[in-house]
Backbone as CSV, one residue per row, in Angstrom:
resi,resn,N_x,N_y,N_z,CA_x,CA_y,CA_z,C_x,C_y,C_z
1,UNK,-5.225,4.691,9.422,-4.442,5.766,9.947,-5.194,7.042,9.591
2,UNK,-5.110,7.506,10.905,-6.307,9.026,9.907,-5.805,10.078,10.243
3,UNK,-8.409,16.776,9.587,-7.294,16.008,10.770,-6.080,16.969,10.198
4,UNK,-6.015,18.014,10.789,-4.662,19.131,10.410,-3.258,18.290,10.034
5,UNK,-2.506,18.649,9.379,-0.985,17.717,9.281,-0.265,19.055,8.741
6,UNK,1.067,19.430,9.352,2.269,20.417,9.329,3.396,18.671,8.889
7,UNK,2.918,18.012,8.343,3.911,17.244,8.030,4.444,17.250,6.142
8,UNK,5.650,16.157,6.084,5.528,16.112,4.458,4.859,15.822,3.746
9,UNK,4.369,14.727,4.749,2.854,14.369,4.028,1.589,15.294,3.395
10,UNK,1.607,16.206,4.226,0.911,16.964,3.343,0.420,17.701,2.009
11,UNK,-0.145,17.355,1.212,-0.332,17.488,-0.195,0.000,18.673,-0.488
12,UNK,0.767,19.251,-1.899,1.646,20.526,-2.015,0.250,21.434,-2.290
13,UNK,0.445,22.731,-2.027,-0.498,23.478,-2.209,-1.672,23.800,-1.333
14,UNK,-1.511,22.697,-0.018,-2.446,22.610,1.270,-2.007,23.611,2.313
15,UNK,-3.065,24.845,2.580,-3.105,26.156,3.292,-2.071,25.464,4.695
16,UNK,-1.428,26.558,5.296,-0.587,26.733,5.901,-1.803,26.472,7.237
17,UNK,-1.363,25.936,8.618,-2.524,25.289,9.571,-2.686,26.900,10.556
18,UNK,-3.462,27.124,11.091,-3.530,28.574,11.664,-3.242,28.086,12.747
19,UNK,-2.924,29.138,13.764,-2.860,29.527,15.092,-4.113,28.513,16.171
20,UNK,-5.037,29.211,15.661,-6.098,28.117,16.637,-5.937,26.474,16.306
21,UNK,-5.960,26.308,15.354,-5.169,24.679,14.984,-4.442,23.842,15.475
22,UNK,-3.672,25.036,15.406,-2.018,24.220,15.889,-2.083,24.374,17.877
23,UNK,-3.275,25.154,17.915,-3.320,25.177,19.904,-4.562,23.556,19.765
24,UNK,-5.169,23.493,19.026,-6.168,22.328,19.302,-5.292,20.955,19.193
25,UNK,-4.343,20.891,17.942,-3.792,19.878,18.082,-2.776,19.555,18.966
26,UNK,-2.147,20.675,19.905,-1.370,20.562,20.927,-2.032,20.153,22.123
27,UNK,-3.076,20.650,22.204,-3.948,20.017,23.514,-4.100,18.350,23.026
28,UNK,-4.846,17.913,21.946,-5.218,17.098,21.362,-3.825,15.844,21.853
29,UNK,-2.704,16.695,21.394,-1.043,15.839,21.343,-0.944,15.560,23.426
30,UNK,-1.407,16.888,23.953,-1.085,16.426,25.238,-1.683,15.400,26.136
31,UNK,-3.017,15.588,25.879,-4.251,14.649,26.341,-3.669,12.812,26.258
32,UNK,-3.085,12.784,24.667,-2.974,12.292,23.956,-1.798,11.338,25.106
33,UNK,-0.545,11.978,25.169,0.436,11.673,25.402,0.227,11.580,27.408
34,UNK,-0.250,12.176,27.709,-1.094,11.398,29.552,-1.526,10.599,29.516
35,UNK,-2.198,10.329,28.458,-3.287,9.181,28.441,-1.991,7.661,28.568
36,UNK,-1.361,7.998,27.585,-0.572,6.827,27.198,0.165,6.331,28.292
37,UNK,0.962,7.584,28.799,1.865,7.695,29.966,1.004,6.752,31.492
38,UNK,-0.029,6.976,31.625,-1.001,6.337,32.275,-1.442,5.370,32.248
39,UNK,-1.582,4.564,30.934,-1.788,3.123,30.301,-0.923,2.029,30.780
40,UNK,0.484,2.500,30.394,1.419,2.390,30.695,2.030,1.930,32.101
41,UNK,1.639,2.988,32.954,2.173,2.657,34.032,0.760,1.954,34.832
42,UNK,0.172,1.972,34.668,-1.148,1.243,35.707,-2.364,0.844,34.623
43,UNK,-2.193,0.569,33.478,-3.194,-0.344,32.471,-3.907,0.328,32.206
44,UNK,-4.992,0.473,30.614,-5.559,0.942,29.887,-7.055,0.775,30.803
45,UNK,-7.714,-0.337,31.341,-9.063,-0.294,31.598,-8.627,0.210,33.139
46,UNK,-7.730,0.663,33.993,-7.643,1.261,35.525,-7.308,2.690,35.141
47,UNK,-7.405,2.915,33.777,-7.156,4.414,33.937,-8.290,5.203,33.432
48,UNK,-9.147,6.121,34.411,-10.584,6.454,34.076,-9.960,8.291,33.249
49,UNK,-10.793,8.896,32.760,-11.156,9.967,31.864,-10.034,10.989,33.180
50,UNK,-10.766,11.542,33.867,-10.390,12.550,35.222,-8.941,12.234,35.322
51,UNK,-8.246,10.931,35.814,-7.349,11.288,35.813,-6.183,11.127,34.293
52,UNK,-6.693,11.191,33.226,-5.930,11.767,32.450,-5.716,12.947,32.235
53,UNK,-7.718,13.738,32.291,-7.488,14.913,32.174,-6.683,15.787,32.807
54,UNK,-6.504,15.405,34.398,-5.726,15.617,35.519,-4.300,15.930,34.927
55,UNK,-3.473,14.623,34.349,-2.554,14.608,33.877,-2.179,15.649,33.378
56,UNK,-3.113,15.510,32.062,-2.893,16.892,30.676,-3.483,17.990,31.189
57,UNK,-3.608,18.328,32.477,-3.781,19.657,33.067,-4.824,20.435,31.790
58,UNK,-5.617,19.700,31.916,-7.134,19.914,31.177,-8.722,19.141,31.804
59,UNK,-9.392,19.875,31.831,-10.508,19.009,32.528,-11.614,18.031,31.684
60,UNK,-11.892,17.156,32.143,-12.440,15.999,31.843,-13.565,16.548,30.619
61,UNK,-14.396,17.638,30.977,-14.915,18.076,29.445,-14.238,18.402,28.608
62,UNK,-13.186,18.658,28.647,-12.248,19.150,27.696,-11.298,17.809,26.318
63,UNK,-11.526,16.738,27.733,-10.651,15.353,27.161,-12.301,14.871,25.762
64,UNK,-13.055,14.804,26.536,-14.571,14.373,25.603,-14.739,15.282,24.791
65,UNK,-14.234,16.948,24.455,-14.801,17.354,23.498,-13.456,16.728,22.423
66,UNK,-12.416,16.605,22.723,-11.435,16.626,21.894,-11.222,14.426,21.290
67,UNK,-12.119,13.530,22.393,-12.324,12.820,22.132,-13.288,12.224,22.883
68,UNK,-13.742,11.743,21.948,-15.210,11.206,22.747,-15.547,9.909,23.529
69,UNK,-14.545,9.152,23.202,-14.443,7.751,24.096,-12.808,7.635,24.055
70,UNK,-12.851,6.840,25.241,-11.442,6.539,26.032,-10.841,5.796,24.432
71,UNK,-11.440,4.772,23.881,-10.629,4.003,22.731,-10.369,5.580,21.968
72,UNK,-11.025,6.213,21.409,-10.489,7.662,20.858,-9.091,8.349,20.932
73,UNK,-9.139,8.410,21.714,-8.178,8.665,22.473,-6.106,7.678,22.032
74,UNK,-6.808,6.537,21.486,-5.829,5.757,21.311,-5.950,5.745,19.779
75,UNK,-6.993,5.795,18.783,-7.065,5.658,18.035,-7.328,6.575,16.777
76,UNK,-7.439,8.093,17.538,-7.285,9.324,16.548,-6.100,9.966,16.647
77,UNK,-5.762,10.772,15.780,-4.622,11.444,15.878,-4.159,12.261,14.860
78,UNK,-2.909,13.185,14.102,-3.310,14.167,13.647,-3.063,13.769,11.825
79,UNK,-2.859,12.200,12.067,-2.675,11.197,10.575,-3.542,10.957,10.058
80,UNK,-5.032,11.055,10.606,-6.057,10.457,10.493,-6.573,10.367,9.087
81,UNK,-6.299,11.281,8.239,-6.299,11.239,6.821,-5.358,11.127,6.147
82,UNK,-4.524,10.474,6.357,-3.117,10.701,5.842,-2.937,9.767,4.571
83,UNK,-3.828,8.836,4.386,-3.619,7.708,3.405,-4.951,8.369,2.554
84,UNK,-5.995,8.817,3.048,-6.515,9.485,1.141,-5.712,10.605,1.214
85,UNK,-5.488,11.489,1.450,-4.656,12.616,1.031,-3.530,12.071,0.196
86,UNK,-2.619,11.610,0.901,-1.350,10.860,0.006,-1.751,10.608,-1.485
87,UNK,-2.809,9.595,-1.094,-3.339,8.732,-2.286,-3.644,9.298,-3.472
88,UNK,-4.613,10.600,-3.023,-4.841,11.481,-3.986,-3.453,12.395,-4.811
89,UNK,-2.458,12.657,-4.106,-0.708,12.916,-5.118,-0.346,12.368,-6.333
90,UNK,-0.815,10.472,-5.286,-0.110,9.397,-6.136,-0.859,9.471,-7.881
91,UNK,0.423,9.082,-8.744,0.127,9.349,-10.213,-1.273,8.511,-10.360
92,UNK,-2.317,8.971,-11.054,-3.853,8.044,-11.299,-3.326,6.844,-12.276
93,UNK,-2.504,6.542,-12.862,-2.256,5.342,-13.631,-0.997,4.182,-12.797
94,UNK,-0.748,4.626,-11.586,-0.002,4.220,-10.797,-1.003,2.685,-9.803
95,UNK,-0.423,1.220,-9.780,-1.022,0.348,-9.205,-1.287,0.783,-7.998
96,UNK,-2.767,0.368,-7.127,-3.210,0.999,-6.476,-2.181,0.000,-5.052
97,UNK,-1.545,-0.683,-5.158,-1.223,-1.459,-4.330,0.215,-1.195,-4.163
98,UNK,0.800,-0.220,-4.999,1.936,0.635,-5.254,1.756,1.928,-4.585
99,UNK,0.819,2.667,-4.764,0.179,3.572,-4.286,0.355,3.643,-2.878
100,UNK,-0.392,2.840,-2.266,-0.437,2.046,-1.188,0.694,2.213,-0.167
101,UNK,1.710,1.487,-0.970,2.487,0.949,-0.745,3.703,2.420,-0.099
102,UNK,3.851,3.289,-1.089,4.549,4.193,-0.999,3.691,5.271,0.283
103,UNK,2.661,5.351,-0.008,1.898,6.905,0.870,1.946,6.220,2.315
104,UNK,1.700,4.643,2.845,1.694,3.985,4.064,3.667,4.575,4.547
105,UNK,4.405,4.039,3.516,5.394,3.814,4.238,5.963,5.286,4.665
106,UNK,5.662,6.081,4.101,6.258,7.371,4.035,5.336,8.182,5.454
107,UNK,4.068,7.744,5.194,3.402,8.025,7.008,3.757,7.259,7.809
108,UNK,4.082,6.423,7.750,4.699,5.011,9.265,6.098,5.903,9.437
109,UNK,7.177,6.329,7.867,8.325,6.727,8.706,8.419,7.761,9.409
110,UNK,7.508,8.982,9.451,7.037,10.377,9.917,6.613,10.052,11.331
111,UNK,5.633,9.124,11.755,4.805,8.634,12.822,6.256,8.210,13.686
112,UNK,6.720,7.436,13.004,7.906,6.345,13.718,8.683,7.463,14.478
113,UNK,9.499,8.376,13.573,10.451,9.260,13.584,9.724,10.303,14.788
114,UNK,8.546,10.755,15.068,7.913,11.449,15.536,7.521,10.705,17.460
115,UNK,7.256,9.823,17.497,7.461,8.953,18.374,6.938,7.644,18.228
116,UNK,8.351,7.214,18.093,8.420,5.439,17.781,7.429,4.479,18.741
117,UNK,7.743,5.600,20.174,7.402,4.589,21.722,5.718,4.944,21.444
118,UNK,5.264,5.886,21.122,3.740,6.290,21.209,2.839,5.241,20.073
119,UNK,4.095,4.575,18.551,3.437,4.083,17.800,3.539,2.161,18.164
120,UNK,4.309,2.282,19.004,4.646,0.464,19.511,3.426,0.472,20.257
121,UNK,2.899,1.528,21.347,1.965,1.231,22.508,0.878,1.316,21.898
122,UNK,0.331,2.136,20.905,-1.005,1.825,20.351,-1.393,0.761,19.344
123,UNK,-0.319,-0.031,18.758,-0.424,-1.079,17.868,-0.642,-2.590,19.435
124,UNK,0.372,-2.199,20.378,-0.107,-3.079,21.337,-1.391,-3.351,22.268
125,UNK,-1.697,-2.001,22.094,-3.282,-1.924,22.668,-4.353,-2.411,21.513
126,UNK,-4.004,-2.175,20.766,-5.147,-2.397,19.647,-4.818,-3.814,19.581
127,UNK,-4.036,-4.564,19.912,-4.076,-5.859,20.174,-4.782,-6.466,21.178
128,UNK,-4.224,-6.083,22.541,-4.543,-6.477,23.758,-6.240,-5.979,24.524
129,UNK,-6.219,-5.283,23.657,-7.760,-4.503,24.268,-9.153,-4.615,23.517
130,UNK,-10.167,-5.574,24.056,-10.982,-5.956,23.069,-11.769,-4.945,22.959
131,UNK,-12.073,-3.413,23.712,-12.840,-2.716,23.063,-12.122,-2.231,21.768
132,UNK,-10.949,-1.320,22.156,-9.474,-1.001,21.541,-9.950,-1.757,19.820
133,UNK,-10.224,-2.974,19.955,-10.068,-3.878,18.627,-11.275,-3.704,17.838
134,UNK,-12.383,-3.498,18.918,-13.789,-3.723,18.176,-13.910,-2.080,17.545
135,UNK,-13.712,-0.804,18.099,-13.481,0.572,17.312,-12.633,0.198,16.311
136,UNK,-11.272,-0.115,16.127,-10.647,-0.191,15.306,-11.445,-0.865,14.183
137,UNK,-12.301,-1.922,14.166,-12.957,-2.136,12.691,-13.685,-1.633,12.320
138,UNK,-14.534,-0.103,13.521,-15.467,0.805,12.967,-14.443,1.400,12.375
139,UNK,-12.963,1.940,12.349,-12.719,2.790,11.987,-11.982,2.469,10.696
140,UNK,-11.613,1.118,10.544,-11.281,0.334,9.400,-12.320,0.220,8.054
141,UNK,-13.235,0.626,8.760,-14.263,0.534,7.913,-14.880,1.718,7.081
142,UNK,-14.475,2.513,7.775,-14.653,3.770,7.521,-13.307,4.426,6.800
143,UNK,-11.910,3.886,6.808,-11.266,4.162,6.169,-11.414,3.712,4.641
144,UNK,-11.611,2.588,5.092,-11.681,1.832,3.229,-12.953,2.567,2.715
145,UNK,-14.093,2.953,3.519,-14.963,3.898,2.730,-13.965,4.772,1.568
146,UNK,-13.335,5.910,2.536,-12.555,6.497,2.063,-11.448,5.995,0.689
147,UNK,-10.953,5.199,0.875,-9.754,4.480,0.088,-10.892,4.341,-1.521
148,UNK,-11.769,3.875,-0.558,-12.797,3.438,-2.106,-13.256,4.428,-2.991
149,UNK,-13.520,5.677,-2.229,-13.862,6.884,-3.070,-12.792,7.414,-3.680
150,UNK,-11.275,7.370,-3.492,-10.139,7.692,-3.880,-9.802,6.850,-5.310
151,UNK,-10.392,5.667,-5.138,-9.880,4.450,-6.143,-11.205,4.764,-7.273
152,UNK,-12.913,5.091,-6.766,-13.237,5.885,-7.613,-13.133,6.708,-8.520
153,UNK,-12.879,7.633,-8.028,-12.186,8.863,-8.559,-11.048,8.334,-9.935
154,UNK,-10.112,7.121,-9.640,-9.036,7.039,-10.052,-9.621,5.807,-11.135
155,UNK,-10.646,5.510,-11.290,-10.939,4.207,-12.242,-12.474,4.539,-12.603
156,UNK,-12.752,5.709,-12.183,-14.363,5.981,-12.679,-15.726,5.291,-12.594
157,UNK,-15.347,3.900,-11.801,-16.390,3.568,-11.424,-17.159,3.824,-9.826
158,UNK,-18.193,3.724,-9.501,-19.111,4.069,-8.872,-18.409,3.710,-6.966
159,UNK,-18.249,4.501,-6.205,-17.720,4.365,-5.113,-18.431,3.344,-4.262
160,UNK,-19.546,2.630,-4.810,-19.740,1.320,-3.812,-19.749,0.209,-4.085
161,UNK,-18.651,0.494,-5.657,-18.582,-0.694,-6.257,-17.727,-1.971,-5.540
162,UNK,-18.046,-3.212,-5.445,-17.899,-4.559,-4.524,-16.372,-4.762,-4.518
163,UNK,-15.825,-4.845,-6.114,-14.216,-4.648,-6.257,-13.361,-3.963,-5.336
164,UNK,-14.085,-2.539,-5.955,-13.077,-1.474,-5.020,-12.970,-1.500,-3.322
165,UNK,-14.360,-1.894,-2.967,-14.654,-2.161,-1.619,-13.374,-3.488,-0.863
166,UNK,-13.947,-4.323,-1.837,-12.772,-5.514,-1.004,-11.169,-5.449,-1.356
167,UNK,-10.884,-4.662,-2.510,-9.565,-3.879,-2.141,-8.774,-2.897,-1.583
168,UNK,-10.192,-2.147,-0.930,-9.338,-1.430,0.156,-9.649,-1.970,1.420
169,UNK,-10.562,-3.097,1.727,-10.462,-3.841,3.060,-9.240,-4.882,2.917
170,UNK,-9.174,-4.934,2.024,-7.731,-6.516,1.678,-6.386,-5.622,1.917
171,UNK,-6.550,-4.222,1.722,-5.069,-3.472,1.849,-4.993,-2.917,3.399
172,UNK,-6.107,-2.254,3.574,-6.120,-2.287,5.015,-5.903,-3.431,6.113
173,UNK,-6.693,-4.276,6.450,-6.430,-5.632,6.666,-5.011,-5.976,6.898
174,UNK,-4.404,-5.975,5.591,-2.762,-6.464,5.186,-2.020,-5.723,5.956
175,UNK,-2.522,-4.069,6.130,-1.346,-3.455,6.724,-1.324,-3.646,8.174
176,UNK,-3.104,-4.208,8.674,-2.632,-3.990,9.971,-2.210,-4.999,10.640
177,UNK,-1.781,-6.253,9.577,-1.427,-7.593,10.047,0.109,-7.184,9.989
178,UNK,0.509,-6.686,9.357,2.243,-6.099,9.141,2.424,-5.635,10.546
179,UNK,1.351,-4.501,11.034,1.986,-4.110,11.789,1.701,-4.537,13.333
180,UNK,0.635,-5.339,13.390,0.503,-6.497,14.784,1.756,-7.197,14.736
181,UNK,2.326,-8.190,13.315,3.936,-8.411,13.399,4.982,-7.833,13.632
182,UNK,4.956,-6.888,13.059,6.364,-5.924,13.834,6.217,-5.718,15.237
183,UNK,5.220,-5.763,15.918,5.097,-5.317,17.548,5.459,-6.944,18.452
184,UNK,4.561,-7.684,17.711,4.669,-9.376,18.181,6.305,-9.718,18.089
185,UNK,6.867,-9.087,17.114,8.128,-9.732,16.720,9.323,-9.286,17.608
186,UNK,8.703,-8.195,18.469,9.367,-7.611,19.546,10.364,-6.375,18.506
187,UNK,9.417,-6.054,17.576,10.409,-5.159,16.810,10.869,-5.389,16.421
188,UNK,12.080,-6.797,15.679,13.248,-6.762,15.175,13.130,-6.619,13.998
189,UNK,12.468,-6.387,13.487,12.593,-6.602,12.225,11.742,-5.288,11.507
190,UNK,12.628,-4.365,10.033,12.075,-3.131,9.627,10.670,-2.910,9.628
191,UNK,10.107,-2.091,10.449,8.481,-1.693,10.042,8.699,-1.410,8.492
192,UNK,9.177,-0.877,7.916,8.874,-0.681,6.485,9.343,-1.870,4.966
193,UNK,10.445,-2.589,6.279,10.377,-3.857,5.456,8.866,-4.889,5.415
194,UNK,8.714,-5.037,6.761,7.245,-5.562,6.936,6.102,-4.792,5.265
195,UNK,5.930,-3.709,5.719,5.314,-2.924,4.772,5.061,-3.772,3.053
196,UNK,6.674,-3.329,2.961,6.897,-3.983,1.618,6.688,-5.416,1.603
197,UNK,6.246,-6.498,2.228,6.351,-7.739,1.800,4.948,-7.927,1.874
198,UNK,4.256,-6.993,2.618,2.698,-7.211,3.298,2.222,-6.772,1.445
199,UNK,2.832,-5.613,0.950,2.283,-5.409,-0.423,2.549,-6.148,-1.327
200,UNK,3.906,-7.014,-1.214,4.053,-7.619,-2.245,3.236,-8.671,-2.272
201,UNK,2.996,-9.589,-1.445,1.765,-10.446,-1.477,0.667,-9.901,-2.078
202,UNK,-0.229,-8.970,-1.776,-1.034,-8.228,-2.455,-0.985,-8.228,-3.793
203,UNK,0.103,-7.617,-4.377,1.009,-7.628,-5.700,0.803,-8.808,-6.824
204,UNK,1.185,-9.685,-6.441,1.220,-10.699,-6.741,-0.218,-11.726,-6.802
205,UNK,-1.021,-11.235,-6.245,-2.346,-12.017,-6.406,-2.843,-12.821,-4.887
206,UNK,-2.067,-12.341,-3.946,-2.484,-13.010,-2.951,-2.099,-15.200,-2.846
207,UNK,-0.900,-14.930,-3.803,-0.278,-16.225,-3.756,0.860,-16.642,-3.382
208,UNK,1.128,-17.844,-2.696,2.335,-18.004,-1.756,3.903,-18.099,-2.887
């Protein structure tokens, strides 16, 4: 989940977002929200760049500076850092799988609350769409970079250490199997309950 945020999430003491900001991430939100609207009604690979830009009454250079490939588009947004920021709040003697646990659920309920329908359709694309899937592990990958330098920071050893590495791919991973289930499951069941059971496994050692 990953980058301006006017949300709670935002770490206390983080500058107020300016004027030009808050116009980039509104374009960013509109682009954003054609695109989907378009997916939607006539499928993700029949809907070319132009006519989204069309849509978001912005032109096609405008959609590429603000994202650079069509999967982009589905897969950035204004969360994009939202789990090291959090992370960095969370108390440093606090389990990192606790940690985790709390900064995910508290961005899923913001995202949810913010639009539920925008967060069902991109967990379904990132299913259904094999480019959609293959970015998502560049960007999975690049998160746990992140996660790992956070868990650095928080245990003093060296940010490419093998440990830290395969615990923030094992937490990442976990969450995004939670949340392929909540979409598969047709929803019924709490995204943030999901959450919590996806950690408690974790928790526990990865045993049944």
């Amino acid at each position: 989940m990953v980058s301006a945020r006017t949300s709670a999430t935002t770490p206390p003491g983080t500058p107020k977002v300016g004027l030009r900001e808050r116009k980039k991430i509104q374009t960013r939100q509109a682009i954003r929200r054609a695109a989907y609207r378009l997916f939607e009604e006539q499928g993700y690979d029949a809907t070319p760049i132009d006519q989204i830009a069309e849509a978001a009454d912005v032109s096609p250079s405008t959609v590429f500076r603000y994202f650079p490939t069509k999967e982009d588009i589905v897969l950035t947004d204004e969360y994009d850092t939202v789990l090291e920021a959090g992370l960095r709040t969370r108390p440093a003697d606090e389990p990192m799988v606790e940690s985790m646990r709390r900064v995910t659920v508290e961005a899923l309920r913001e995202i949810a609350a913010a639009d539920r329908g925008e967060l069902v359709q991109r967990i379904r694309l990132i299913r259904e769409v094999p480019a959609i899937r293959g970015r998502t592990a560049e960007n999975t990958a690049r998160d746990a970079a992140l996660i790992s330098a956070v868990l650095a920071e928080r245990t003093g050893r060296p940010a490419g250490d093998l440990e830290l590495r395969v615990i923030s791919a094992a937490i990442l991973a976990a969450l995004q199997e939670a949340m392929l289930n909540w979409v598969e499951g047709g929803e019924s069941a709490e995204l943030e309950a999901l959450i919590d059971q996806t950690m408690d496994v974790l928790a526990r050692g990865l045993t049944l």
